[in-house]
N, C-alpha and C positions, 0 to 999 in steps of 0.2 A: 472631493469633500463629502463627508456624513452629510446627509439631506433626511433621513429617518434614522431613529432608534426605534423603533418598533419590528422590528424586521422578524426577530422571535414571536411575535404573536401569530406570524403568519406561515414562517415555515422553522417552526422548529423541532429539533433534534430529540430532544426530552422531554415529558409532558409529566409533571405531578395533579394527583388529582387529590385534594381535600376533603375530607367527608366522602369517600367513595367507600359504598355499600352494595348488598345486593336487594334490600327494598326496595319493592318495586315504587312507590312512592316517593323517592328519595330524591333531591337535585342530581347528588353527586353519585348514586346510583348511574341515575340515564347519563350524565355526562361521560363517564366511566365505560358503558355499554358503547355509547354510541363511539368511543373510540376504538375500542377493541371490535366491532362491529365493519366498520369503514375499510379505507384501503392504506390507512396511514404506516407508513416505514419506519416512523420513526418509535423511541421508546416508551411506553404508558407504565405508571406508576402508581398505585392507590395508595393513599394515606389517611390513615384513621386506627388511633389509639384502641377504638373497640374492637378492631379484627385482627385475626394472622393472616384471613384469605379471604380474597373478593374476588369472583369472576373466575372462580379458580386458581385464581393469582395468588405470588404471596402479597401482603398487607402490609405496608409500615406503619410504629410510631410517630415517626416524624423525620425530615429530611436527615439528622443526623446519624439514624438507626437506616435509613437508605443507603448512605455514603457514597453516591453516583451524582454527578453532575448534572443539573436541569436547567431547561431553558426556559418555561412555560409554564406557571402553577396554576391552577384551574384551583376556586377556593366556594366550595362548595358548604358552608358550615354555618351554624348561627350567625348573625351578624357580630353580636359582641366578641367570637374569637378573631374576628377578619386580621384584626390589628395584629394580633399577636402572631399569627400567622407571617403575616407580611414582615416582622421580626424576623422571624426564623429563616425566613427565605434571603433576606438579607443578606443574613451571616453566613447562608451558604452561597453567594455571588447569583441568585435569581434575580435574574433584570425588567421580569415582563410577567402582570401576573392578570387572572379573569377573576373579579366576585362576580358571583351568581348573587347573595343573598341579598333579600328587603328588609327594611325595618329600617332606613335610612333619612334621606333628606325630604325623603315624601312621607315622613310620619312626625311631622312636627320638628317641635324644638328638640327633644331629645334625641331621634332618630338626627339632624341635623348635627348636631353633640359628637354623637357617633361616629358619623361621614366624616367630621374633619380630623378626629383622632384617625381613622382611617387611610384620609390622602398626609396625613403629617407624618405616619407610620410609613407612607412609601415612599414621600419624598426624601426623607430622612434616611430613608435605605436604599434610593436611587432605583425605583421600581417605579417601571410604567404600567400603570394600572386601567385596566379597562372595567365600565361599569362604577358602585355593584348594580344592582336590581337591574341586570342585564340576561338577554339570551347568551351573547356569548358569540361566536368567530367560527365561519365555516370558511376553508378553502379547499376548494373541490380539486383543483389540481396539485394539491398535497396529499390528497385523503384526510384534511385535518377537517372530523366535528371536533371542535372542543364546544360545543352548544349543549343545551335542553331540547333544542326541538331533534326530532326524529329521523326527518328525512335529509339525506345529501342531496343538497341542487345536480342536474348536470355540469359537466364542464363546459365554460365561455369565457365573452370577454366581458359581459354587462357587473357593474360590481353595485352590489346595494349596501348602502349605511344607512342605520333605521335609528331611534330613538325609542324605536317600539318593537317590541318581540313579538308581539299578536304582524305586527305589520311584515315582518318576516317572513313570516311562515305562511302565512297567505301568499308572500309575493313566489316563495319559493316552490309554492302549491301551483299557482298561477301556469311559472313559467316552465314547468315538465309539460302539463296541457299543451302551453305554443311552443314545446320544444324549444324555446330556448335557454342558454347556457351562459350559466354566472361564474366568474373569477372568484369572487370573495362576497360574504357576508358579514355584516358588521354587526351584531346592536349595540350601542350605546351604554343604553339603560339612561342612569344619572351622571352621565359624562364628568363624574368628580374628578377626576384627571387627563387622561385619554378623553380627547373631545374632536367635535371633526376637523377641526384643523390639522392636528396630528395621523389621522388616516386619511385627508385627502392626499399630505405630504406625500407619505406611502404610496396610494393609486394612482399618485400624479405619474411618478416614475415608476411602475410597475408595470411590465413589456406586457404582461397576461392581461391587464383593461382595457378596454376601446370607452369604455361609457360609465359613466358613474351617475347610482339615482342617489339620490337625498330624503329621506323623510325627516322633517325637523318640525320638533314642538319647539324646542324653544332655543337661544342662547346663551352662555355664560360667559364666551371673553369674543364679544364683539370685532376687536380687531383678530383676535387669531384665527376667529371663525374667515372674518372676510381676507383673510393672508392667505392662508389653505385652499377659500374656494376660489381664489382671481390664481394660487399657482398651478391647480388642476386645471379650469377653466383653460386656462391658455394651449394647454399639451390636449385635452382630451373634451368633448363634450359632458355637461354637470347638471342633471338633473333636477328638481327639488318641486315637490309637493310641501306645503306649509300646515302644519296643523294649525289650530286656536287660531282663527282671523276672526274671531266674534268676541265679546265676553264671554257667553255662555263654553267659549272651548277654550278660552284664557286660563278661565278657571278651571276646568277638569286637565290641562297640560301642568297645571301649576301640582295641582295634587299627586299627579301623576308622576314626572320626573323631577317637579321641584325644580324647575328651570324659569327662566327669562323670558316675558313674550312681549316682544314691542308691536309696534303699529303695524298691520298689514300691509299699509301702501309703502312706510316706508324699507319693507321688506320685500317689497316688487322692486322699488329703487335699489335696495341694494342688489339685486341678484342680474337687473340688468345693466348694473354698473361693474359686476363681475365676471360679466359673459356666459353666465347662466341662464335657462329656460325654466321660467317656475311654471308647474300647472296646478289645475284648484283640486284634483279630484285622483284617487289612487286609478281609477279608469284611463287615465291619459298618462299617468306614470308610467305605466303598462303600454300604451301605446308609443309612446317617446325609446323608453326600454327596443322595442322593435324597429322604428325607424335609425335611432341613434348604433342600436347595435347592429345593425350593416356596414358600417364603418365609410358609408358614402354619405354626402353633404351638399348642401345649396351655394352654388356659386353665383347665385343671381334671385330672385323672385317671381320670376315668368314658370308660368307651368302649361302641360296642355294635359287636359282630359281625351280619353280613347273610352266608347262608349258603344254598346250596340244599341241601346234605345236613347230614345230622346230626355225621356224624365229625369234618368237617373244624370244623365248629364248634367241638364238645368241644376237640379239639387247642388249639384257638386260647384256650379258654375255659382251660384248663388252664395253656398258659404265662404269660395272662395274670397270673394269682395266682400263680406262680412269679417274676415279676417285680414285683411291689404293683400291678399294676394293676386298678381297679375297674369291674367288668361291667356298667354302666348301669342305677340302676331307671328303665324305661319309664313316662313320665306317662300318666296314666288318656287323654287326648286323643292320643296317640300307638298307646296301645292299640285305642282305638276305631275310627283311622284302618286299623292293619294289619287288627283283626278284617272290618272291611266288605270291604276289596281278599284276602285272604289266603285260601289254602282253611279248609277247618273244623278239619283237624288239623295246621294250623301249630302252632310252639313253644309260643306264649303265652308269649312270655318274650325276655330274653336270654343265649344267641344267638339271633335273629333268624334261623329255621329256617321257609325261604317256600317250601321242597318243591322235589322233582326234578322238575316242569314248571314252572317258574317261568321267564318270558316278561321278554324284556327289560323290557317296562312296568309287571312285580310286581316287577321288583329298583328301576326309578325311585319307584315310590309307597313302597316299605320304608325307600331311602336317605332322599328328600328328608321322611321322617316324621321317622325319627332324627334328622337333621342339622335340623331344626325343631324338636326339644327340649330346652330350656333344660337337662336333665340329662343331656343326650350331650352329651361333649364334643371327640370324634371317632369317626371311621366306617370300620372294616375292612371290605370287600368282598369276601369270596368266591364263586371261582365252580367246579364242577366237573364236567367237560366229558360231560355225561351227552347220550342220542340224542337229547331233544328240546329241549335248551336250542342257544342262537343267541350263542357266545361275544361274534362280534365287534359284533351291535346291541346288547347289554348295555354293555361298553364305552362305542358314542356315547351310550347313557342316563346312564352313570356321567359322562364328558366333561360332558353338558348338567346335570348335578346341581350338582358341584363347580364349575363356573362361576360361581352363586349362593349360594357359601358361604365361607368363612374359615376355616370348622375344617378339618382335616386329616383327608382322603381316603385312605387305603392299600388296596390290591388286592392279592389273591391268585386269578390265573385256573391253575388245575393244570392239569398235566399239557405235554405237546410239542407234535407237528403240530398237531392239533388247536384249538388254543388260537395258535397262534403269529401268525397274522395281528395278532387282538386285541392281544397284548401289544406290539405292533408300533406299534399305536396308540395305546395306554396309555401309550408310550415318546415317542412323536411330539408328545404333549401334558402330557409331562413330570408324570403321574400315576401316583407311585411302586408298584412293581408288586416283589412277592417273590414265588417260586418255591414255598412254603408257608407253610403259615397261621402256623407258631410264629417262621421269621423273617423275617414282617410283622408279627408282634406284639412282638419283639425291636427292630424298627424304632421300632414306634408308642411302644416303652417308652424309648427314645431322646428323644424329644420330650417324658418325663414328666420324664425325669432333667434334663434342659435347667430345666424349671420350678423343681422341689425347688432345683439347684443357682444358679440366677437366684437365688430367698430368701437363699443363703448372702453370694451377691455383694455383696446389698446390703448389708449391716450392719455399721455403723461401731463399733466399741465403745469406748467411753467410759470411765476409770476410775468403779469404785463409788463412792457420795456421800464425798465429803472430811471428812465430821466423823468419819469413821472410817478416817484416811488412814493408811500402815500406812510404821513408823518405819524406810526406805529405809537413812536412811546408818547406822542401828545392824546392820541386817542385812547391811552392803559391811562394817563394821568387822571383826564377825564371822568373815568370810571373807577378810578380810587377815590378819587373826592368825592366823586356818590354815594359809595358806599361806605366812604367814612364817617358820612352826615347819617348813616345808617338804611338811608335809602337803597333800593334795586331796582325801583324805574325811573330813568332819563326824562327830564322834562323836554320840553318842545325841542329847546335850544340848545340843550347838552347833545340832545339826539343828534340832529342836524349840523353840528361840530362833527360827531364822530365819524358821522359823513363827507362832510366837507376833507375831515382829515386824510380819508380815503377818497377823498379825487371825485366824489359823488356831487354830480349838478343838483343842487337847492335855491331853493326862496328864501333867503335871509328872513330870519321871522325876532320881532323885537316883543319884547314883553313891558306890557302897558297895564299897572294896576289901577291907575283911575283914569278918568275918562279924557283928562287933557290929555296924560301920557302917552292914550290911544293917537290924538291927534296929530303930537307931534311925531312919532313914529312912522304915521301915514304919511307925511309930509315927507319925511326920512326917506321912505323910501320907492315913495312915486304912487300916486291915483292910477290906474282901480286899486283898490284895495282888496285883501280876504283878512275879516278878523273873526278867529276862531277862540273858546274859552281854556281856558288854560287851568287844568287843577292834575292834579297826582292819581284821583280817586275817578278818574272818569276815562274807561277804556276806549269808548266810541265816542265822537262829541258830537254824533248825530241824535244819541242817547234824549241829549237834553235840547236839542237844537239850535247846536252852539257853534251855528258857523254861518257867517252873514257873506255872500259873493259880493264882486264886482261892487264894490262901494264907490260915488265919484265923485263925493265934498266932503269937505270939513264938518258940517251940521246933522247930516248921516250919521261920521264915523263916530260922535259923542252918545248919538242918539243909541244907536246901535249896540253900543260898548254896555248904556244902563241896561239895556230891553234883555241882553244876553247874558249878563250877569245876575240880573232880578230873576232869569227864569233859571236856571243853571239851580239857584237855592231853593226858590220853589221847587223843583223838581227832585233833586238830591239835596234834602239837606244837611245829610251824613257827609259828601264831599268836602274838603276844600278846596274854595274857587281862590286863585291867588291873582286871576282878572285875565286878561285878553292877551293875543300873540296879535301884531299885524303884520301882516307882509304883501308884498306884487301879487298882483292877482295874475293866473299865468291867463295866455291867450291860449282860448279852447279852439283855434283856429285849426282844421284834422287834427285834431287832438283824440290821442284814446286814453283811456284810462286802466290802467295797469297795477298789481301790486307784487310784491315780490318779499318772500316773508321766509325768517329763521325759526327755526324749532329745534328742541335739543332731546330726538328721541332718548329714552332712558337705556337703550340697550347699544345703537348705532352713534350716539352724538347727534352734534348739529344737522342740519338736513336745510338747506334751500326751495322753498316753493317760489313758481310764478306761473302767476295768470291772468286773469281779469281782474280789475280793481272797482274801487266805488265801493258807494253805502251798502248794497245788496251783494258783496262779494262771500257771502257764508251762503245765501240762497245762491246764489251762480253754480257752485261745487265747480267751478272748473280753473283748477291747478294743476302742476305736473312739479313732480321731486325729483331733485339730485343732489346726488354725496358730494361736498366739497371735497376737493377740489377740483372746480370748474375750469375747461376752457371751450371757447368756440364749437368747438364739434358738440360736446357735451351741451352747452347753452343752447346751440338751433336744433336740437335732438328735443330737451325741453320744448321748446318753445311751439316747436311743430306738433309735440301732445295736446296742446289746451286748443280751445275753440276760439281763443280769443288770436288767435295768430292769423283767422282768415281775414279778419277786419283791417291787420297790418297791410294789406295791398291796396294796390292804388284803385279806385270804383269810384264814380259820380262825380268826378270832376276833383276829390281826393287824392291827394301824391303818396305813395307812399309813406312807410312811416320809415324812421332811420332807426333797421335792425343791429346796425354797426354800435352804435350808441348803446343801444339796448344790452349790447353783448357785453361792451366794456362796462356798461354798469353792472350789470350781474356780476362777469366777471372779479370788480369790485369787490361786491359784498362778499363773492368766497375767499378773497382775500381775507375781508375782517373775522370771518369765523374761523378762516386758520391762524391767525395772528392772534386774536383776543378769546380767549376759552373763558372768560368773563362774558361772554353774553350768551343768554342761556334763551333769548326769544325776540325779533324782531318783526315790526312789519313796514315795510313804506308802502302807506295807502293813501293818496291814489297816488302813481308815478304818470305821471302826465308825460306822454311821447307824440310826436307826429314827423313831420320829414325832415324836420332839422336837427332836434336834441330830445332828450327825454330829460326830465327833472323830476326828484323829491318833493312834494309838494310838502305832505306828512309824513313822521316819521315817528314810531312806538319801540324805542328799547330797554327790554327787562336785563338787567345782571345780578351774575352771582357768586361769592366765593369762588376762586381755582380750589378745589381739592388739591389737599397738602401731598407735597413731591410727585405732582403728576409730570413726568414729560415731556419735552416739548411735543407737539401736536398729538399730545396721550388722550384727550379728549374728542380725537378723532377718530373713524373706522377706515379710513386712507391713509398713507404718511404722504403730506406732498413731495414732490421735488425738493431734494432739501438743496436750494438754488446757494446757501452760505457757505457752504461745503465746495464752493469752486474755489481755487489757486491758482494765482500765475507765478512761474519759478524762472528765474532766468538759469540755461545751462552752460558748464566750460566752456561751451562751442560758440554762446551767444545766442544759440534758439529760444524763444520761449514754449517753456512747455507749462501746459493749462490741464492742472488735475480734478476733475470733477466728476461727478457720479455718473453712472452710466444712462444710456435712455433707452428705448424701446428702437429709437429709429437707426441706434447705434450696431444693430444687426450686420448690417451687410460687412461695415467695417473692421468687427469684432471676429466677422469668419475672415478676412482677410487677413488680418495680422494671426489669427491662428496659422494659418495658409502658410504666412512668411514664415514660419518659424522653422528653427532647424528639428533634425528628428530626434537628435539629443534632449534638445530644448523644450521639446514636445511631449516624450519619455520622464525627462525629471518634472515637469509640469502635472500632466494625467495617470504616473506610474504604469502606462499600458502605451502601447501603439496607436496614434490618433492621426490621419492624413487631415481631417478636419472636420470640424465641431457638424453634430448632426442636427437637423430640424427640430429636435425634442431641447437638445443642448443647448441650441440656439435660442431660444426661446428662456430656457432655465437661466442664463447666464443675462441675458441684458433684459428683460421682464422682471423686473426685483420689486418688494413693498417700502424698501428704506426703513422698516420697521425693524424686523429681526433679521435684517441680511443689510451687505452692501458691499457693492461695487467701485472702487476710485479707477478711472483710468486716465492713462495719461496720453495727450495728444500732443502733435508739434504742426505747425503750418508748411505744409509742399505743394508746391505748384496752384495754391490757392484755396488748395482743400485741408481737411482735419488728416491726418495720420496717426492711427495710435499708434504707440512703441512701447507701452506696460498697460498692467492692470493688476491691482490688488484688490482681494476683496477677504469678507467673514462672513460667517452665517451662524446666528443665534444657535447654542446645543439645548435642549430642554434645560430647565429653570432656569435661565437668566441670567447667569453670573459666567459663563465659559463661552467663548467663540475661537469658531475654526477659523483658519487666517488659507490661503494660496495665494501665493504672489509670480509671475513672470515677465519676464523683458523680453523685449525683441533683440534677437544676436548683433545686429549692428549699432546698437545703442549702449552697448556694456559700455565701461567707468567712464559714464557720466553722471552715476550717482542715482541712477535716475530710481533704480531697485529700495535702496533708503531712504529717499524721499514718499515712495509711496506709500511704503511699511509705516513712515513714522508719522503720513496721515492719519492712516488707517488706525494705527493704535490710538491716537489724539481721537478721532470720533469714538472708536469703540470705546473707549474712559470714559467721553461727557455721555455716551449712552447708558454707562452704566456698570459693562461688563469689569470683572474684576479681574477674568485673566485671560490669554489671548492663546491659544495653543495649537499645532497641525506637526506635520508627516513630513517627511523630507527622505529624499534618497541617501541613503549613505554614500553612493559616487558622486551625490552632488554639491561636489567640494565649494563651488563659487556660492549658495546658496548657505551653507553652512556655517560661513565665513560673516557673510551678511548678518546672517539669526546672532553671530556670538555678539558683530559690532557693535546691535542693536540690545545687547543684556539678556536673549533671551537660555535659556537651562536649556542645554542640550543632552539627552540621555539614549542607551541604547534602547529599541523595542525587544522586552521578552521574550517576544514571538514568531519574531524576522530581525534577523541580522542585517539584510538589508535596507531595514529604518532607522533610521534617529528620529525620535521626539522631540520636539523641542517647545517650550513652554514661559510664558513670563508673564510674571503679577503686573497687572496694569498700574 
């Protein structure tokens, strides 16, 4: 299946260059240069109505006074002709083009005018466009500059995508210095078409990356963006530095690429919910760049430092526990090994302190101890350049170490002259090397975060068991009649339904507007009492101090009812007060106080916070965010960020609090923000938990219009589990077979039935020889977003377990209206139908998703497959270009 169309921007055949001159000044000058300069194979072409010849080249008018096929237009020209260009390129079948030029979405309203005649001019002619006010695409192992900047990176595997062509060029400055070697360079620019979602696609499966960085000011399509970076994420480590975390660089990203910048935090959330490692500073990008591009990883968090002095240890030993990293216990055989080779007053310990005479061949026996211990699970090496150590034969020790190992080597040789040969060679053999011990341990904690946030990646979440399924359209009804009274926030009581509706433990609260009413309520619903003030206009109602505890008579709750509505007016008399809630006062008996709140960032959607709760929960600052949808793993991952989590243990005679409870509430709530895109902000404060239950005590919900024709979970930056999409079918045979979407854990199973399959089977399935799906496959194939892809496979019950015996799936083609379709069966499964039933799922989702027409590839021998596509309606035609294909195609 196509998984990219951009394939031409990075190795293509043909290159048109627009505005190619020989002023030296020119865009399309240097563009122009810089490809005839390079080592590229392929064909370069300048175009521009004012020359015959450029570069000594001949010069065209325009692609049709060319008359040669291109793959790649490079559109170097005012901005006002872009469009009409991107015409012309059209009509000649160019699929893939670069603007260079500004004057766009970052120059106002007009320049914004511009931009979308621009991207309507390439969608329109089915051109994927990169940019404009972009540097432009370097791939070093093509010889392709098609860029403005100058110089070729070396060859590697690190690939950078920038939003910034200053940040470019500096990185590509950087990394000749540390020798090392980039796959591909991106920029951006104003990503009006081509955005990273689209080149992560690309890097995800592209054999020449190991690493891929990020520089991102801002976002324009929130879910594509987080689709791209959760399906790189998974195959490769993904870098990203964030610009604009302030106002002050909101604004200058805004001017700049005319992009999207939502909340900082909640862009830590999203990127460790995609298995990515953000850092704050282009300094650590660079360093991530060098740990990540060794292609070695953290299996675990234990580290040991190796050290010839004390200090530099300490140092290291220090940031490590500043960062959660764990200091390795040394196994008793590890120990044995340093004590025999070690002087007598080494550390005994870690750090790994081998003394200020330590010989290159005592730092070899120290490393390859360490790195031969099942409880290291990486290795800092320090060195510091004291009279009688031998910087750079250390070094070939360390080189011949890390030859024989997989974990993950980092070095710190200090200090300048001294030392500089060594790192020189530490550099040569691409064994990452920091300037001090705390950022090579900043580094090493890079490849911890990578781990932690890989756990995050995986986890599909499922709604809670269904005999407890929580009454959906009574909670949409709710919030129709709010907003039909013209309202958007939920009073006490509406709130506290919505909850209830979803399965959420609350205080029944009754609303009492004079003073008897209060009474009888109380009565209602049992002494103590809590009566709080009730009006529409009052965010906190500690505001006015509008909330009376533990009340325990009748003569109280009258009292109380005047005292808190006389001052409520006093104090706001812009509010309206509509009088009292009362409800059970909970028992504060280990009680903590908890809150747990919705927000609907403008770029990501809804977002989950929890933390600490009570009146001073904005002074606390201590929350922790995650992207619904939540489950368990995700929730204690939360929960273990905030400071409010250490009071959940049992201390001074205190039991526990009931975390289980806790989970299923959250849980909860990501329910409701997947289900209802009508609420646009929530808070329950305080959630009152302790070892038995947690309960709602308060509860604050804002709503607001669904945006017209959004779909289902469009307002989200996840697609859940879409759990609706399950089937059971009963077969000729009597089995049932259950079609539902695929999951992440569906791995082992999914190489299995590949496994079973014949090699025919296998052949008309992949069009190549495939013994079985690879680690990268593996991965691609059952890791899906349910957004613009999906998976149906079909299972049957043996011997107790799941068995698949099919799988159909589609994958979104760029704009939204076309999907690829591959369908196969297992050979012992043939006419049971089972090949049409999955197709004629698959086509039923792909229609309520949207798509218009469903279209893929088929062997011309493969007659049983053939036969299928016709049963099913769909246009079968030959390929123009292989005899050996049928197309085949059908209008949804």
């Amino acid at each position: 299946m196509h998984l990219s169309d951009v394939d031409q921007l990075f190795t293509p055949g043909a290159v048109a260059v627009f505005g190619a001159s020989d002023s030296e000044g020119s865009v399309g000058g240097q563009v122009y240069r810089n490809l005839l300069g390079g080592t590229f194979k392929g064909h370069s072409y300048a175009i521009n109505p004012k020359y015959d010849e450029v570069a000594g080249r001949p010069c065209y008018k325009d692609l049709v006074s060319l008359d040669k096929h291109v793959d790649l237009a490079l559109i170097a020209t005012p901005a006002a002709q872009a469009a009409a260009i991107l015409e012309q390129c059209g009509a000649a079948g160019v699929r893939v083009a670069v603007v260079y030029c500004t004057g766009f979405g970052e120059h106002g309203e007009s320049g914004a005018a511009l931009q979308d005649r621009l991207v309507e001019a390439a969608r329109r002619n089915r051109i994927r466009m990169l940019g404009p006010n972009c540097l432009g695409v370097m791939r070093p192992q093509h010889g392709l500059n098609a860029s403005v900047g100058p110089d070729m990176p070396r060859r590697g595997n690190v690939a950078l995508v920038s939003q910034s062509g200053a940040i470019c060029t500096a990185m590509i400055d950087w990394s000749e210095r540390r020798e090392l070697g980039l796959s591909a360079v991106v920029s951006l620019g104003a990503a009006a078409d081509l955005d990273f979602g689209d080149i992560l696609d690309y890097l995800a499966m592209d054999g020449q990356t190991q690493c891929i960085l990020l520089y991102v000011e801002g976002i324009r399509n929130a879910r594509r963006f987080m689709s791209g970076l959760r399906a790189a994420a998974r195959l490769k480590p993904v870098v990203v530095v964030k610009a604009g975390r302030h106002p002050a660089g909101s604004r200058a990203v805004k001017s700049h690429t005319g992009a999207f910048v939502g909340s900082d935090d909640v862009f830590r959330a999203v990127t460790e919910r995609a298995g990515v490692v953000q850092v704050d500073h282009l300094e650590e990008l660079f360093a991530a760049a060098q740990v990540f591009g060794t292609g070695r990883r953290l299996t675990g968090e234990r580290i040991a430092i190796i050290t010839n002095g004390g200090g530099p240890g300490v140092l290291a030993a220090d940031r490590a526990q500043d960062l959660g990293l764990s200091l390795a216990t040394l196994s008793e055989t590890t120990n044995q090994t340093l004590e025999q080779a070690l002087p007598a007053h080494w550390s005994h310990g870690n750090p790994v302190d081998i003394m200020g005479t330590a010989t290159p061949e005592r730092y070899r026996i120290a490393i390859d101890a360490c790195l031969a211990d099942p409880g290291v699970d990486g290795v800092l090496v320090i060195l510091a350049p004291l009279t009688s150590g031998d910087p750079q034969g250390t070094v070939e020790q360390v080189i011949e170490a890390v030859k024989k190992t997989k974990k993950p080597v980092l070095t710190c040789w200090m200090g300048g002259k001294r030392v500089a040969a060594a790192k020189a060679l530490l550099a040569e053999y691409h064994i990452p090397q920091f300037e001090t011990p705390e950022l090579a341990i900043e580094a090493m904690s890079f490849l911890a975060r990578h781990l932690r946030n890989q756990r995050l990646l995986m986890q599909s979440p499922e709604p809670i068991s269904q005999e407890d399924s929580p009454d959906v359209e009574g909670a949409r009804l709710i919030i129709e009649g709010v907003m039909a009274e013209g309202r958007k926030q939920l009073g006490i009581i509406e709130a506290k339904a919505i909850l209830a509706a979803f399965r959420i433990p609350t205080m029944q609260a009754v609303l009492a507007r004079t003073a008897n009413e209060a009474l009888m309520a109380a009565e209602a619903v049992g002494f103590p009492v809590v009566v709080k003030i009730h009006s529409p206009d009052l965010k906190y109602k500690s505001d006015v101090d509008g909330v009376a505890l533990n009340i325990t008579d009748a003569q109280s709750v009258r009292r109380i009812f005047t005292e808190i509505v006389e001052r409520a007016a006093r104090l706001r008399p812009d509010a309206h007060i509509e009088g009292v809630t009362v409800e059970h006062m909970v028992s504060k008996r280990a009680a903590r106080e908890l809150m747990i709140g919705v927000t609907r960032d403008p770029i990501f959607g809804p977002v989950i916070s929890f933390g600490a709760g009570g009146t001073e929960v904005d002074m606390l600052e201590d929350q922790a965010l995650g992207l619904p949808p939540l489950n368990a793993f995700i929730i204690q991952t939360m929960i273990d960020h905030t400071r409010v989590s250490r009071l959940m243990a049992a201390r001074n005679q205190i039991p526990p609090m009931n975390r289980v409870a806790l989970t299923r509430t959250l849980q909860r709530v990501s329910e409701m923000v997947c289900e209802l895109p009508e609420i646009i902000g929530m808070e329950i404060n305080p959630l009152i938990g302790n070892d038995k239950e947690v309960i709602a005590v308060d509860a604050r919900i804002v709503v607001n219009y669904r945006p017209p024709q959004q779909t289902t979970y469009g307002h989200m930056a996840i697609h859940p589990y879409p759990v609706t999409l399950i089937e059971h079918v009963q077969l000729p045979d009597g089995k049932e077979l259950v079609i539902r979407p695929i999951r992440p854990e569906d791995a082992n199973m999914t190489q299995e039935f590949v496994r079973g399959l014949s090699e025919q089977t296998k052949y008309f399935r992949f069009m190549q020889a495939v013994k079985e799906l690879t680690p990268e496959m593996l991965v691609r194939f059952t890791q899906i977003d349910y957004d613009r892809e999906l998976a149906l496979i079909g299972v049957v019950e043996q011997d107790g377990a799941e068995v698949q015996v099919g799988v159909s799936r589609y994958i979104s083609r760029p704009g939204g209206e076309v999907c690829e379709f591959a369908i196969v069966v297992a050979d012992n499964c043939r006419n049971l139908g089972i090949g049409a039933r999955l197709m004629r799922s698959l086509m039923a989702n792909a229609r309520l998703r949207g798509f218009r027409i469903m279209d893929g590839e088929v062997l011309t021998a493969n007659s049983r497959m053939l036969a299928l596509m016709k049963s099913l309606g769909f246009r079968i035609e030959n390929d123009p270009q292989d005899p050996a294909i049928k197309l085949v195609a059908k209008v949804l």
